[in-house]
Structures are given as structure tokens and as C-alpha cells.
C-alpha positions in Angstrom: 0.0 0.0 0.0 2.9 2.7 1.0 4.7 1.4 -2.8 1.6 2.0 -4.2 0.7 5.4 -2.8 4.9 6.4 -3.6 3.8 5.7 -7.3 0.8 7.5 -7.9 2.5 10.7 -6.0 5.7 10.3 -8.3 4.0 10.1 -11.4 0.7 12.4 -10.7 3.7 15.1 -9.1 5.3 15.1 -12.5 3.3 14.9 -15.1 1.3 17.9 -14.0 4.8 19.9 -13.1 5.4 19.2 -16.6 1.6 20.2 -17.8 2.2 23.5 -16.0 2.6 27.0 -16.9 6.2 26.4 -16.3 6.3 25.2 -20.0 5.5 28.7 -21.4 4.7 28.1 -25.3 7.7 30.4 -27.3 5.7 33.4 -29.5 4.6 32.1 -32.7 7.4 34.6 -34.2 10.1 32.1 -32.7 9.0 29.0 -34.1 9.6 30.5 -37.9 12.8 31.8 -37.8 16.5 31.3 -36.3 17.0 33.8 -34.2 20.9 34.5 -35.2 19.8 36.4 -38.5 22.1 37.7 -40.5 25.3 35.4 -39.0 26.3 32.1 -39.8 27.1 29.4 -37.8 30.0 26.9 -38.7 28.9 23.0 -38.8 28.2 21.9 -35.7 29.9 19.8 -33.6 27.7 16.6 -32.9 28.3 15.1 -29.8 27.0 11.4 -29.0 24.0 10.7 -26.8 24.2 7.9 -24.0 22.5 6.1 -24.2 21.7 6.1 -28.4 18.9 4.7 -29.7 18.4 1.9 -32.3 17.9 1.9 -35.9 14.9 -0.8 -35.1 12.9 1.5 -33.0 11.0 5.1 -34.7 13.8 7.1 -32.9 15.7 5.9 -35.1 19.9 6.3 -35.2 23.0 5.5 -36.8 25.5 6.6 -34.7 25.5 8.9 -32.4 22.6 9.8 -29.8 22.6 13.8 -31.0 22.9 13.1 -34.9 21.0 15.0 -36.5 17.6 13.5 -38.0 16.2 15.2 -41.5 12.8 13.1 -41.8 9.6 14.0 -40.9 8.3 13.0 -37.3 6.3 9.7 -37.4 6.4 8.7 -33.7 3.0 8.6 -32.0 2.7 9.9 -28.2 2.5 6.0 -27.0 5.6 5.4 -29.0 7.5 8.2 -27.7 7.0 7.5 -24.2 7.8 3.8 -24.5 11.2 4.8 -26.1 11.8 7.8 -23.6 11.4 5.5 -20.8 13.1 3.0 -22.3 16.0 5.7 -22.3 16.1 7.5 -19.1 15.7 4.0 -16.7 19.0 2.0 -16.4 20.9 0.4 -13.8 21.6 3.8 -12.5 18.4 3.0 -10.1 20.7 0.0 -8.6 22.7 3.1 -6.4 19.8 4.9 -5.7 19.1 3.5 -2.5 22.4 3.9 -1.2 21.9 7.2 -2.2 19.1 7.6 1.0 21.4 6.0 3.0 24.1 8.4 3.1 21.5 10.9 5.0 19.4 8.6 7.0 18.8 5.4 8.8 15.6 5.3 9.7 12.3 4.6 7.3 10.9 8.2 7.4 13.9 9.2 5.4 12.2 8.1 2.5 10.1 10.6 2.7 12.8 13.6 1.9 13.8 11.2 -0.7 11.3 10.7 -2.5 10.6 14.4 -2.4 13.8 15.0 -3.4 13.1 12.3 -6.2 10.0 14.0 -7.7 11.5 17.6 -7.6 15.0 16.1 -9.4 12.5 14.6 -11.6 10.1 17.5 -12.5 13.3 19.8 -13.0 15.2 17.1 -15.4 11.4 17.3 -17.1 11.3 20.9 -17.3 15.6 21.6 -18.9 14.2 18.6 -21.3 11.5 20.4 -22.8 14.1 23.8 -22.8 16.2 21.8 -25.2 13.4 21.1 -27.7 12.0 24.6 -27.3 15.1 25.4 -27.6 15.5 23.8 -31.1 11.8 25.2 -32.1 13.3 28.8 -32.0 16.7 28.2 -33.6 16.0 24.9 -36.0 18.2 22.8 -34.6 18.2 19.4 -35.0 20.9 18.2 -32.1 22.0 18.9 -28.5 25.4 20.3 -29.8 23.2 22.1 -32.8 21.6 23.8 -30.7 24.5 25.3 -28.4 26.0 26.4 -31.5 23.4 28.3 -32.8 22.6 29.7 -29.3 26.3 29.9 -27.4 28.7 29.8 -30.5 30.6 27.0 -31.9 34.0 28.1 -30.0 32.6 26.1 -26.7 31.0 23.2 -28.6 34.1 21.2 -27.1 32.6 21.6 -23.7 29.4 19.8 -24.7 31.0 16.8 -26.3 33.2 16.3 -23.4 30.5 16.3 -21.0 28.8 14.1 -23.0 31.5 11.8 -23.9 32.6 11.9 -20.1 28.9 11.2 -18.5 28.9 8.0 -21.2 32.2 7.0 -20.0 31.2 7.2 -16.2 28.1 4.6 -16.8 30.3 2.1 -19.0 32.6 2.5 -16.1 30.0 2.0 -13.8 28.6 -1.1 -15.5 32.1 -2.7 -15.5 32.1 -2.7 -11.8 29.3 -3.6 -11.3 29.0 -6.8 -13.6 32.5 -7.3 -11.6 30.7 -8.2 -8.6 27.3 -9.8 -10.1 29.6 -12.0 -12.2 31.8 -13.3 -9.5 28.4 -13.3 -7.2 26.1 -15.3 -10.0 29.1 -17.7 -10.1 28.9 -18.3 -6.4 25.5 -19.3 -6.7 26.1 -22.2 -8.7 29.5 -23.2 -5.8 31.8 -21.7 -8.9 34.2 -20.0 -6.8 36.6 -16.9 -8.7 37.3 -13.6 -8.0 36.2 -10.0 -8.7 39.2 -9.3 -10.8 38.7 -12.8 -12.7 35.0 -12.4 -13.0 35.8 -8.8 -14.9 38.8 -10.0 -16.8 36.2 -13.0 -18.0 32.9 -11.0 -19.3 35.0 -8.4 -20.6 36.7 -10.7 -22.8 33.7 -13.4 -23.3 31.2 -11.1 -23.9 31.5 -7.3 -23.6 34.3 -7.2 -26.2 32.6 -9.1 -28.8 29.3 -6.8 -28.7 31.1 -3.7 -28.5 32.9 -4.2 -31.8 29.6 -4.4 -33.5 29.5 -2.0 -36.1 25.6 -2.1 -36.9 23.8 -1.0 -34.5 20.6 -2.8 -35.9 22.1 -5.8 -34.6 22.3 -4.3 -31.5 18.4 -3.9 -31.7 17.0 -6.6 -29.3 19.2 -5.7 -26.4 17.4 -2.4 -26.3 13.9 -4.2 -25.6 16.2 -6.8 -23.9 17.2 -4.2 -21.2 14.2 -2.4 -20.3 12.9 -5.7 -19.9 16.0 -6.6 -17.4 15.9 -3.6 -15.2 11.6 -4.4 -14.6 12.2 -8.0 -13.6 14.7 -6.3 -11.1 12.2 -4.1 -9.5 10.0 -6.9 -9.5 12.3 -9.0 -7.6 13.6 -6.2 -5.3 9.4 -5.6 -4.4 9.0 -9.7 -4.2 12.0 -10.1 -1.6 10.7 -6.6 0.5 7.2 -7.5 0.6 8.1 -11.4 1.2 10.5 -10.1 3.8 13.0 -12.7 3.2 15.8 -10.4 4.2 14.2 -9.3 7.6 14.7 -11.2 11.1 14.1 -14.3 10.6 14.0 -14.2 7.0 15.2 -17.7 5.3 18.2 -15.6 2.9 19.7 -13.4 6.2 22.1 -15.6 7.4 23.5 -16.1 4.0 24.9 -12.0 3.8 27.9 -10.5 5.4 26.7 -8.6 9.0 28.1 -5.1 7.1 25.3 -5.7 4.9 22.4 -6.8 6.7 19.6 -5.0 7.2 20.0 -1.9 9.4 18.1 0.5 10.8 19.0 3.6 13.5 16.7 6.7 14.2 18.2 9.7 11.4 14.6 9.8 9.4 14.0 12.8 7.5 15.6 15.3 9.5 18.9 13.7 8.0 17.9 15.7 4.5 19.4 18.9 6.1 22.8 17.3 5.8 24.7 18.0 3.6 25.3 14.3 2.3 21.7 14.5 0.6 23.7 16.0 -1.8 24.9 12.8 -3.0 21.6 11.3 -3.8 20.7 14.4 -5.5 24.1 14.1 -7.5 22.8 10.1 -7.8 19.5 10.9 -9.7 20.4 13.7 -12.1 22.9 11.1 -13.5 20.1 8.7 -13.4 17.5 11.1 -15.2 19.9 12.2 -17.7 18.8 11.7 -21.4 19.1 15.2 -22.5 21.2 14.9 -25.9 18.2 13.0 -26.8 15.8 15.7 -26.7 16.4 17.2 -30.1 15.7 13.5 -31.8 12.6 12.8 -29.7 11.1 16.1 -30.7 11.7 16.0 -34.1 10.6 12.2 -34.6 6.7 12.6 -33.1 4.4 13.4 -35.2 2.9 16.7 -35.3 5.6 17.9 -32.6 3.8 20.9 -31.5 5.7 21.7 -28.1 2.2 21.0 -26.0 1.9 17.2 -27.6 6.0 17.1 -26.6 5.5 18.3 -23.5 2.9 15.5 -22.8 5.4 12.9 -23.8 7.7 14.5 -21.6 5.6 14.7 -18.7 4.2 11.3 -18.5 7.7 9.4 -19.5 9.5 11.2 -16.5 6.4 10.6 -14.4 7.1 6.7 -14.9 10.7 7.0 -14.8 10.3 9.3 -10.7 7.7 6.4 -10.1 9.9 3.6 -10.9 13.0 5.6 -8.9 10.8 6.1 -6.5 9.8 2.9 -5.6 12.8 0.7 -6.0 14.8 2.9 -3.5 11.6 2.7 -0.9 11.9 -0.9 -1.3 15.8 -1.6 -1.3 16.0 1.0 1.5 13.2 -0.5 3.7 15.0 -3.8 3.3 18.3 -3.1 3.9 18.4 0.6 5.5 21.7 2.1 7.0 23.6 -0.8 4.8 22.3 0.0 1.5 25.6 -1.0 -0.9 26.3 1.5 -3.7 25.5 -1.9 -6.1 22.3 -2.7 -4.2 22.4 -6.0 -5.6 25.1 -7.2 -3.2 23.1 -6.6 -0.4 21.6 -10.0 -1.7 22.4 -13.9 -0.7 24.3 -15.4 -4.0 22.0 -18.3 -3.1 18.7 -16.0 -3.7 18.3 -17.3 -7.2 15.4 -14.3 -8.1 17.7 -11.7 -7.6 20.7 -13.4 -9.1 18.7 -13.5 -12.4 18.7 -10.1 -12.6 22.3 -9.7 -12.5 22.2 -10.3 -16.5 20.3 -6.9 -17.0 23.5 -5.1 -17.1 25.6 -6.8 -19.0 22.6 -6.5 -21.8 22.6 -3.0 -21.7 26.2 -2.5 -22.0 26.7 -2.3 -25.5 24.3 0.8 -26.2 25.8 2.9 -23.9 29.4 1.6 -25.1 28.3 3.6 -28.7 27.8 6.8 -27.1 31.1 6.3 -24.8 33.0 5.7 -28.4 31.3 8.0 -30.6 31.3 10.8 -28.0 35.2 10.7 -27.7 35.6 10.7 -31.8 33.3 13.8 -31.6 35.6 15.3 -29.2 38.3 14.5 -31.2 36.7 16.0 -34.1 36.8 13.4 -36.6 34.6 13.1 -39.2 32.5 10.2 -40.2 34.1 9.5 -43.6 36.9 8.7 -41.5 35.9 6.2 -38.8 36.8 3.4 -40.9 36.4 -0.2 -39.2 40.0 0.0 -38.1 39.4 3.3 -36.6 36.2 2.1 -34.4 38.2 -1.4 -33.3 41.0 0.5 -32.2 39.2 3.1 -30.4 36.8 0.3 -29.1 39.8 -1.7 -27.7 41.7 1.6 -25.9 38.4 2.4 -24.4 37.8 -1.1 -23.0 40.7 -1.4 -21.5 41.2 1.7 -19.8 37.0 1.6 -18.6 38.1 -2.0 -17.2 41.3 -1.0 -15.5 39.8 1.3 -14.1 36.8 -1.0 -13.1 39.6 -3.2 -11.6 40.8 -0.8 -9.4 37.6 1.0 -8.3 35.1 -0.9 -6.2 32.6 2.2 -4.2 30.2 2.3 -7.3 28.1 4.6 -5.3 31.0 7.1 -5.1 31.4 7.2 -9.1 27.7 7.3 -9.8 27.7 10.5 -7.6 30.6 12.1 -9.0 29.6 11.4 -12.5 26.6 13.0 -11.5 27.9 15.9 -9.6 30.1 16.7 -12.2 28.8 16.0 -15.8 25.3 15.2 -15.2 24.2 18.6 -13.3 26.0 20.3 -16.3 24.2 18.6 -19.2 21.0 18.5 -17.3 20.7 21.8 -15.0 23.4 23.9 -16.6 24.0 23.6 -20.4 20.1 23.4 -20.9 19.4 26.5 -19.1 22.2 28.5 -20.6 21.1 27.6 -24.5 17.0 29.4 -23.5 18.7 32.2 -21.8 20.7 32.6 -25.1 17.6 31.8 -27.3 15.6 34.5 -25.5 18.1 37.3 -25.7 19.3 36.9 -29.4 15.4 37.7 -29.7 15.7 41.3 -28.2 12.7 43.5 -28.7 10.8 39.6 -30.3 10.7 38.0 -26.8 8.0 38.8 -25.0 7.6 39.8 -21.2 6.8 36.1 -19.9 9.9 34.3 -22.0 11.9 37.0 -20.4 10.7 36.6 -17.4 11.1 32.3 -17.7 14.7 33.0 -18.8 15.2 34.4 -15.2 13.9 31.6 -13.9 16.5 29.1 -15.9 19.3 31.0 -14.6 17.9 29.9 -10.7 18.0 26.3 -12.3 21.3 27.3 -13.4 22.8 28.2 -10.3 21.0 25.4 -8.0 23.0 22.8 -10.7 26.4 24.8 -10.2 26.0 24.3 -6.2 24.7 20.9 -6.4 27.8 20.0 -8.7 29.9 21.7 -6.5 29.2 21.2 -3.1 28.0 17.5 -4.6 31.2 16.7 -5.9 32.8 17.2 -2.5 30.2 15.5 -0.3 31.2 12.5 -2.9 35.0 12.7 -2.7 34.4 12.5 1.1 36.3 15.9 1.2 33.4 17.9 3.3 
């Protein structure tokens, strides 16, 4: 009943944040004409999405997750959301509940955080529709199109770093954690190995292999594949709370490690004044990220007026807070205090539902591996004629091996879900988004009227709470505060 009550707020909280007049409609005059009249722009810089979607699907790609898309929107609203959806969940919900952890102990800290949840939620929502209004006013058909044509083409380098970076941090994050569900799944079946094994192993075996796919069509089925993964493991995470198989008495308890066992202490939801809620908030604007998307989703539904997109916007990140939502109510009221930043670890080897989940990553790998890869060769500025099959294999194998060295090395995956949060997520959610309407509105002038003026004010507060989020967040995360 509490899950239940968690999801109708998330999604009801959202969608109608999204519905609201915070969405102010640009003047008819903006929708016909770029605003930078009279100057050219040089070709943009495209910088990859993460994750990218498949040549299968309606939102439709061949390389990187900000190409640009010259064909007239077909999408309906239904597809759009499924696809959105599709895009914005991941295993990034696995660190969530450590997340609630860092600032509390005790059950009623889930209710800061679920706050905290929906308003990260309705704000990732609301820079989401900026991008697309955004490319109504200027034309343009990409993330990095439409900095250029709003911020200049000198700092385009800034995107497609951040980009590249953010994609980097979830491969990263990935690799660790299939380092500890391999080695983990293994155990299940009395096949005893080690972390460092277990990574060298599905690297090689499998990650390898599907990374050095050049089509991305073939690709296809692990899209549906994953989305599919990461609901069986909410379903399992809500089976084992509301079965309370982890709680005293609980048939899989004595199989787990005392540090994490379920733990609970009396820091509830006062514990949100800390700053360590920081990190959770660092946590989900990594997890809501889907922002170089924007442009594509926009331009691919049919008869994208900005109120139909701001419908699929609203009800896809609605889903998304309710999902977020309730898998970190669930894995926090399980586990509390001891939440792990890979929550599947809280969990006996020997608990065969949850160990079946374990393969969701490792399917999704692969699509975010093609923004990781593409985003570097945007960086480095070379063009498409160029990436020859030698070019991507090389590139593919130098990535690899430095994401899995690192992997080997790094084991908090809490710490480097927060970071990559703090750091590139708050920029290409909060910061970059905000920055491109401000922009938009003022290359305008007299053509902007008094309430997109007044709106651009207000995306320079959502500006400055992402620059103090990503600051103080990245210290809370380091452990330097």
C-alpha cells in the first residue's frame, strides 16, 4: 500500500509539473525563424547521446545519440513514451538507495527522498522540454546544434566532453558492477573466482565481442532486452521486501555478510538537512539524464507541437520518478543504513530471483558503449568518412581497457555514480540546458515577450542550483566535506 501510494505521487507530481505553466509556449514569431539572423554558424559539432537509440525503434539512429535526423516525425505519443522511458531507466536505479542511505537510517527518510526524487525529476522534465524549445526557436536538430546556434561554436568542445565523459562514467559504472554480479552469480552455482577474474572474463567473453559491432541494428534486441532486465529487477527487489525474506528471521539473512544486513538507526528525515543529501541528489540527475536525446525525440513525433512534446515528456519522466521512486523505498526499507552502492550485493548469492537479474546489465552495455566511443571521436573531431572499421576497433579496444582498469581498481560504485553526477550530469541536465534558453531568448531582443523573459530568469535559478549541487555534490562525494 505505502509502494503504491509512492507511485501514484511520483507520477501524478510530475506529469502535472510538466503540464504546468512552467512550460511557457515560445511566441509564434520564434517558431519560424533562427533567431541568429544575419550570422552564420559553422557545422556543428555533434556530440553522442548515452544512451543512443536503435535503428529498429521510430527514434531511429546510426551513430551517435545527437545526430541530427532530417525526416519528418512519425512517432505517435504512446511510442514516444515507451522509447523515452526506455531511455532514461537503467541500472543507474541500482545506487539509488544507497543514495538515501548516506542521510538517513531510519524509514521516514524516504520521505525527503522521495521528495527530493520527484522535484529532481520534474526539473530534469522541465531543462528537457528547454532543449526542444530550444531547437523550435533556432532549427536545430541536435543537442550540440543547438548550443552552437545559441552559445557559438567556440565552446562546442565543452558539450562533447561532457557528453562523452557522462557515457564513459556509466560504462565504467557497469564494468564494476558486472565485476561483482559475475563473481556473485558464479557463487550461486558453488563456482568459486574472483572480482578481478570475473571482470577479466565478461570483458573478454562477452563485452568485447558486442562492443565491436558496427551495426547498430544488430544491437536492436538488447534495447527491448534491457528495459525488460531492469523491470524483472524491480520486480524482484518488491517480491524479496514484501516477502521479507531479508528481515529477522527471513530464510536468505544468514546467507549475507553482517556489514550488509539489514540496518536501521533513528536519522529519518531530518537527516535531508545534511549536507550528504547532496549525494543522492548528485545520484539521480545522472540517473534522469537523457538530455542529448531531446532534439531527436522532438523532431521524430508526429505533429511535434511543443504541447503534444510536453505530454510525452511529462508522462515518460512521471514513470521514470515512479519507478525511482519505488525501487529505492523498497531496497532502502530492506536493507536501510547498509544499502551498498550496487544494491544487488546486499543479496544472498544463493537467492536465485535476484541473481537473475544480475544479467540486465551486461545487456545493456553495449548501447551505452556507442555513445562512450562515438562521444570521444566527436571530441576529437573526426569526421564520419573517417571512422573506418579499423578506426572504431581501435578506439573500441583503448576504451575497453582503460574503462576496465579502471573498473579493476575501483570498487565504491556509489562514489562514481555521484561524481559522474555531480560533475557531468548537473551540467548537461541543469546547466548547459538553461544556458542555450537564456541565449535563445536574448538573441530575440525586442521579439521576446515579457513572460519568455521573465522564464529566462527563472532558468538561470536552475542554473545556479545545478552549479551548487555539482559543486558542493562533488565534495560531499569525494568525502572531502
Amino acid at each position: 500500500m505505502k509502494i503504491n501510494a509512492i507511485l501514484i505521487l511520483s507520477a501524478t507530481t510530475v506529469s502535472s509539473f510538466v503540464d504546468a505553466d512552467a512550460f511557457v509556449i515560445p511566441s509564434q514569431h520564434a517558431f519560424n525563424s533562427p533567431i541568429r539572423s544575419g550570422k552564420k554558424t559553422k557545422t556543428p559539432l555533434t556530440a553522442a547521446g548515452c544512451p543512443p537509440q536503435l535503428p529498429k525503434v521510430s527514434l531511429e539512429m546510426s551513430g551517435g545519440g545527437s545526430e541530427a535526423v532530417n525526416t519528418e516525425g512519425t512517432a505517435t505519443i504512446p511510442d514516444e513514451i515507451f522509447n523515452l522511458v526506455k531511455s532514461i531507466v537503467g541500472a543507474g536505479v541500482l545506487s539509488l538507495p544507497a543514495g538515501v542511505a548516506a542521510f538517513g537510517n531510519a524509514p521516514t527518510a524516504l520521505i525527503p527522498a522521495t521528495l527530493l526524487t520527484i522535484i529532481t525529476g520534474g526539473i530534469s522534465a522541465y531543462t528537457f522540454m528547454l532543449i526542444a524549445r530550444v531547437c523550435k526557436m533556432t532549427g536545430a536538430t541536435s543537442y550540440a546544434d543547438a548550443w552552437d546556434k545559441t552559445r557559438g561554436t567556440k565552446t562546442s568542445w565543452i558539450v562533447a566532453f561532457s557528453s562523452a565523459a557522462d557515457c564513459f562514467a556509466g560504462n565504467l559504472s557497469f564494468s564494476m558492477i558486472l565485476a561483482d554480479s559475475i563473481r556473485d552469480l558464479l557463487s550461486t552455482f558453488n563456482i568459486a573466482t574472483t572480482r578481478t577474474k570475473s571482470l577479466i572474463g565478461v570483458t573478454t567473453l562477452i563485452l568485447l565481442p558486442l562492443c565491436l559491432v558496427k551495426n547498430l541494428a544488430t544491437l536492436a534486441p538488447f534495447s527491448l532486452l534491457g528495459i525488460m532486465g531492469m523491470a524483472y529487477t524491480s520486480f524482484a527487489i518488491g517480491i524479496r521486501y514484501f516477502g521479507g525474506a531479508y528481515a529477522a528471521g527471513g530464510r536468505f539473512l544468514p546467507d549475507i555478510a553482517a556489514n550488509l544486513q539489514p540496518s536501521f538507526g533513528n536519522v529519518g528525515a531530518a537527516g535531508v538537512l545534511s549536507p550528504s543529501s547532496l549525494i543522492l541528489i548528485c545520484m539521480l540527475s545522472n540517473a534522469y539524464i537523457a538530455h542529448f536525446n531531446a532534439p531527436r525525440f522532438f523532431r521524430e513525433l508526429k505533429d511535434n507541437t511543443i504541447s503534444r512534446f510536453g505530454k510525452v515528456t511529462g508522462i515518460s519522466f512521471g514513470i521514470s520518478t515512479a519507478i525511482y521512486a519505488a525501487v529505492s523505498a523498497m531496497a532502502f526499507l530492506t536493507f536501510g543504513a547498509n544499502c551498498d552502492g550496487l544494491i544487488l550485493n546486499n543479496y544472498s548469492t544463493k537467492d536465485l530471483l535476484v541473481s537473475a537479474s544480475r544479467f540486465a546489465v551486461a545487456i545493456s552495455y553495449p548501447l551505452l558503449f556507442v555513445g562512450t566511443r562515438d562521444g570521444f571521436l566527436d571530441l576529437f573531431k573526426v569526421p564520419e568518412e573517417k571512422r573506418t572499421a579499423s578506426i572504431l576497433n581501435q578506439t573500441t579496444f583503448g576504451l575497453l581497457g582503460i574503462i576496465t582498469a579502471m573498473a579493476w581498481k575501483l570498487t565504491d560504485i556509489s562514489r562514481v555514480a555521484s561524481v559522474a553526477g555531480a560533475v557531468f550530469a548537473t551540467a548537461l541536465v541543469f546547466v548547459f540546458p538553461s544556458l542555450m534558453f537564456r541565449a535563445a531568448i536574448k538573441n530575440l531582443g525586442d521579439k521576446a515577450t515579457v513572460e519568455e523573459k521573465k522564464e529566462s530568469s527563472f532558468a538561470m535559478v536552475v542554473n545556479l542550483v545545478g552549479i551548487v549541487i555539482g559543486l558542493v555534490g562533488t565534495k560531499m562525494a569525494l568525502g572531502t566535506a
